[in-house]
N, C-alpha and C positions, 0 to 999 in steps of 0.2 A: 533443430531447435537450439538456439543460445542455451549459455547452463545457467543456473541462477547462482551468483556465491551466496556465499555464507548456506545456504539452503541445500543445495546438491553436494558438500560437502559433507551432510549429516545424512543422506540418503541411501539406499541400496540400489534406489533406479533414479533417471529424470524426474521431478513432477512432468505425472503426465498434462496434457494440454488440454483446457478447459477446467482445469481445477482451478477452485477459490480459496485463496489460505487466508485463516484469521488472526492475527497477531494481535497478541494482549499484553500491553507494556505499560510499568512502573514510568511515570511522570519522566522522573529523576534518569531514567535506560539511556542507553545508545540507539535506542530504534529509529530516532530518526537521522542521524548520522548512516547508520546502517543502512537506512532504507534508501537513502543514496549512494551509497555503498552496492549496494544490489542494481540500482539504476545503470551506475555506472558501469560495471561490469558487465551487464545486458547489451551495453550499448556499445560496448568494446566489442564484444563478441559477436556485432553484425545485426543486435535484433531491433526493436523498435520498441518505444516506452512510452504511456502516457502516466504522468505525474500530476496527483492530484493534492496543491500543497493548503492546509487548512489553515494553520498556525503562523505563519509567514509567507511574506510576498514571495513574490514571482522575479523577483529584483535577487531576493537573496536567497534561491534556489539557483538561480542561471548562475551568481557567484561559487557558489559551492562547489557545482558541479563544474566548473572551472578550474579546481583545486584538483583534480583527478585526468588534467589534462587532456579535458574533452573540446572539442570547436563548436563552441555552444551553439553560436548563432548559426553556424554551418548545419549541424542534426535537426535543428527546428524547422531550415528553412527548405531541407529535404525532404522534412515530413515524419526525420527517425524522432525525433525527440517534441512529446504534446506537454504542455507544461500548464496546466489548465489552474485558475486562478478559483479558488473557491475559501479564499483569506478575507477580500475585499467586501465581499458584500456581509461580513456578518462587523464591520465597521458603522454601515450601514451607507459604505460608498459604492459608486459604478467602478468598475473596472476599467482599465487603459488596455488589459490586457485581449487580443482576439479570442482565445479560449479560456470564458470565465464563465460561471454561475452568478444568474441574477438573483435568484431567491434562495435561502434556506428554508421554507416550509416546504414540506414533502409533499404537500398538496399540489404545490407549482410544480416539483420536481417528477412526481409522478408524469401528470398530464403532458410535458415532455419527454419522456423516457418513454412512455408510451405511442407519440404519436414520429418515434422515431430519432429521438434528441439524444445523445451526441451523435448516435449511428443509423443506419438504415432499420426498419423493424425487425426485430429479433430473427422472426423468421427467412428473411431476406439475408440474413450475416453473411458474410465470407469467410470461412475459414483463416485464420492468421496466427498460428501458431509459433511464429515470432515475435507475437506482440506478449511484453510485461506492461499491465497496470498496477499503478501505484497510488494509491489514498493514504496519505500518511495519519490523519487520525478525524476518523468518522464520529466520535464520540460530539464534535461539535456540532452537529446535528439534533444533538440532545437538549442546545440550548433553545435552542426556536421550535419544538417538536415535542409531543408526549412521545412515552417509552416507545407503545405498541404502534404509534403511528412512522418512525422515523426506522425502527425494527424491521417492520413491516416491507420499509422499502429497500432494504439491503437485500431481503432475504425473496423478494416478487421483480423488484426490477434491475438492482446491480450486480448479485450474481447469475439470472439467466444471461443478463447478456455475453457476460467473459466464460462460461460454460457453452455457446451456442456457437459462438465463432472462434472455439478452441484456442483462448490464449489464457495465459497463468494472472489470476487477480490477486493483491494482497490487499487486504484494508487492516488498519490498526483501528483500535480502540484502547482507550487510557485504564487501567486496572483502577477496580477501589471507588468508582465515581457512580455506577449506575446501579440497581437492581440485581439481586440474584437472577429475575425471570430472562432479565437481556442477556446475559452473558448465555446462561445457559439456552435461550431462543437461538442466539448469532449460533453457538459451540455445534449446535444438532443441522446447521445448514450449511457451515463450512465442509473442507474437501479435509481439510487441516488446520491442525492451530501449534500459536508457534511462542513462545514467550518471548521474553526481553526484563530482566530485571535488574537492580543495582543491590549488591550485599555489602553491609558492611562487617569487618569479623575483627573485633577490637579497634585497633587503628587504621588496618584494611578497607580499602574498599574496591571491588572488583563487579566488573561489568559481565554480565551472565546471559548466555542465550540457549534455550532446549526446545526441543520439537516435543512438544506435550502429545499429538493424535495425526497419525496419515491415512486416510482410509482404504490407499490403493496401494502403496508400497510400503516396504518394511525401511527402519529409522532407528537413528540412535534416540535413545531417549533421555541420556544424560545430561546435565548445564555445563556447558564448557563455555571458558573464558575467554573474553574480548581484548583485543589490543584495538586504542587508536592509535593512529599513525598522525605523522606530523600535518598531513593535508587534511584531515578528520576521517580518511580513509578508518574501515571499519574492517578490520580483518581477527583469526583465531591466535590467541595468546600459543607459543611455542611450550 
């Protein structure tokens, strides 16, 4: 199994395989710089990543991830690298791109997910515990969705399936934007939860990441500091 940075760094074992981590990040974090950051590194290391980018195209994900010296076009069209477009339709356009989301309601989403959309039925999986998925922030789901319906489907249909066919899921969600009930609904169904904040301390301002809850292994649980690097590489401050 590939290591995950930034993550296996703060750990005592791997995350094991078919865990789901929740990352809850400050608007203003590194987390999505990070979270490519972790793609990349996944994908250095041999494994295989689906990316699920909300907030931006698919144009300027493939960009990015270029900055890290990856052959973009080459991992995609191996299969290592799913770059799945779930930016466009909350536009309210179609996609250009092959692997994109037509609807945000959970409604549509479900009735897919269920009759085996993006993958084979749950029960049918294949084991692949070199696969990392990446949602960089599910929170937009909230815009087209009440709480308990769009809740509901992270915790019935996106985490069985990365628990089932044994691969590492991250979803982010934005801090400060939802309900007490959601966070703490996502907190009790996750494997892990991971933060990402920005502090400022006078004229200071420094980029902070801590593993808040691991349920299967032991963790630091202190906020250590972020460096970007000049590519927007996301690595730990010395």
């Amino acid at each position: 199994m590939p290591r995950i940075p930034l993550i296996d760094d703060l750990t005592k074992d791997p995350i094991p395989p078919g865990s789901n981590i929740l990352v809850e990040f400050d608007p203003a974090s590194q987390w999505y710089n990070a979270s490519l950051s972790i793609a990349g590194g996944w994908l250095k290391d041999g494994g295989i990543v689906e990316y699920g980018t909300s907030v931006q195209s698919v144009a300027k994900i493939r960009s990015k991830m270029r900055r890290f010296d990856l052959d973009v076009d080459a991992l995609e069209r191996d299969g290592k690298l799913e770059l799945w477009d779930w930016y466009t339709v909350t536009l309210g356009r179609k996609s250009d791109e092959k692997l994109s989301i037509d609807s945000m309601k959970v409604a549509d989403l479900s009735i897919k997910w269920a009759t085996g959309f993006p993958f084979t039925r749950v029960s049918e999986l294949p084991e692949q515990s070199e696969r990392l998925g990446i949602r960089d922030n599910a929170s937009t789901l909230a815009r087209f969705n009440d709480e308990k319906a769009w809740v509901e489907f992270e915790v019935t249909r996106i985490i069985p399936v990365w628990a089932a066919h044994k691969s590492v899921g991250f979803r982010g969600v934005v801090k400060g934007v939802h309900s007490e009930w959601v966070y703490k609904r996502l907190e009790d169904a996750y494997d892990g939860i991971v933060d990402f904040k920005l502090e400022e301390i006078g004229e200071e301002t420094r980029d902070l990441i801590r593993i808040r809850s691991m349920r299967d292994i032991g963790f630091d649980r202190k906020w250590h500091r972020l460096k970007v690097g000049e590519n927007f590489e996301i690595t730990f401050e010395n």
